[in-house]
Residue, then its C-alpha position, 0 to 999 in steps of 0.5 A: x710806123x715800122x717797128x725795126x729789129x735790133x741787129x745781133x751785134x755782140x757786145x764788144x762789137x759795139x761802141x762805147x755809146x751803144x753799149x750804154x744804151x742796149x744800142x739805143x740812141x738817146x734824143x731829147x725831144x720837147x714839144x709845146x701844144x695847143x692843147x693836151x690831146x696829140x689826135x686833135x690838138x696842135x702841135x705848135x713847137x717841136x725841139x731836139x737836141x742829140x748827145x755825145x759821149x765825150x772820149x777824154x771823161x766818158x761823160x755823156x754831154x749836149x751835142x746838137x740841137x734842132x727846133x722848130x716853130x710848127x703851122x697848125x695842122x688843118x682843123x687842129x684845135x687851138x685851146x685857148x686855156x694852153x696858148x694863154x700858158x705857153x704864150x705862144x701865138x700860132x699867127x704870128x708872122x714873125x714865127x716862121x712856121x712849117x709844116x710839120x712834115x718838114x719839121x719832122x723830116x729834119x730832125x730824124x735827118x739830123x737823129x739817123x746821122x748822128x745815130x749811125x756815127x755813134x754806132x746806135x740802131x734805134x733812137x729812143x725819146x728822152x723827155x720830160x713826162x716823156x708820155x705826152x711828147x712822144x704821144x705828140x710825136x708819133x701822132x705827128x708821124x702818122x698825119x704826115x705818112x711818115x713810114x719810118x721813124x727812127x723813134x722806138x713807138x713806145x720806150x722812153x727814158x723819163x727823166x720826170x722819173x728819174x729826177x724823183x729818183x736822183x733828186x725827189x723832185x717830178x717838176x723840170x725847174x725844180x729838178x734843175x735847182x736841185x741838180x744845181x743846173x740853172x734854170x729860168x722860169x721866163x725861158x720855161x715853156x719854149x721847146x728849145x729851152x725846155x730841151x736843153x735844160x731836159x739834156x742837161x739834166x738827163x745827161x747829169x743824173x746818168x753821169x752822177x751814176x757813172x760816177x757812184x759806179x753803176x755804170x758799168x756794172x761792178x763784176x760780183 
């Protein structure tokens, strides 16, 4: 993976979205896997979902979203402790999997073109215990050869802690309640649902500092 500079841009150059960020393009990724080692565990689902700034409330909301259910890389571990978790069946034939080139390919498709619309130069994970989704991913990327991944290999907006912050609670479902979003404890544990909740909650906690005046930063 390439690690790409950032432009030199100023700052009233940029758009409302970019200024946010530092020029960050904020994705949230979900995956679900056959285990908790991304070198040798499979990677079963995978689940983004890209975000808007909404001109009219200057908001941050849910835009697209992209998900797909992954076939096992050849010689992946299957453990079956994690499938009984997730429920997942890899075999499945209702499950319509692809390899995780395709899977990967599509969604930094879909990640670039939304990136460049909203003025951005690099995305930048947003998951919950975002350490072990992006550890998945970027071995991913390395298995199929990917060159360039418009994913920063390393920086990640956590919200496992910013929910500490915001709300004193680490646990997604709990995190929800207590940010009044609705959350299904059957749904858990699917990628695109884990995802969209994931969105939600992010985009509520960086809207609620907006709205306490944190953003954009008060002039002293």
């Amino acid at each position: 993976m390439s690690v790409e500079a950032t432009p030199s841009a100023t700052h009233e150059e940029k758009s409302a979205f970019a200024q946010r960020f530092r020029g960050y393009f904020p994705v949230v990724i979900d995956v679900e896997t056959a285990g908790f080692n991304s070198k040798t565990d499979a990677l079963l689902e995978i689940a983004a979902v890209t975000l808007a700034l909404n001109e009219e409330t200057g908001e941050f909301e849910a835009d697209e979203e992209i998900c797909f259910n992954i076939e096992p890389f050849e010689g992946a571990n299957l453990e079956p402790s994690a499938l009984a978790f997730t429920g997942i069946d890899p075999t499945h034939p209702l499950r319509g999997n692809v390899d995780e080139s395709h899977a990967l390919k599509e969604i930094f498709k879909m990640v670039r073109k939304k990136m460049k619309a909203a003025g951005c130069q690099r995305a930048v994970m947003v998951a919950h215990n975002a350490a072990f989704d992006q550890g998945f991913l970027n071995a991913a990327v390395e298995r199929c050869n990917i060159k360039r991944s418009p994913f920063h290999p390393f920086v990640s907006f956590d919200t496992t802690t910013l929910s500490g912050l915001a709300y004193g609670q680490t646990v997604l479902a709990k995190a929800c309640e207590a940010a009044n979003i609705e959350f299904d404890n059957k749904e858990a544990h699917s990628a695109l649902y884990d995802t969209q909740k994931t969105a939600e909650l992010f985009c509520k906690i960086v809207n609620t500092w907006k709205q306490l005046g944190g953003w954009p930063m008060a002039e002293k």
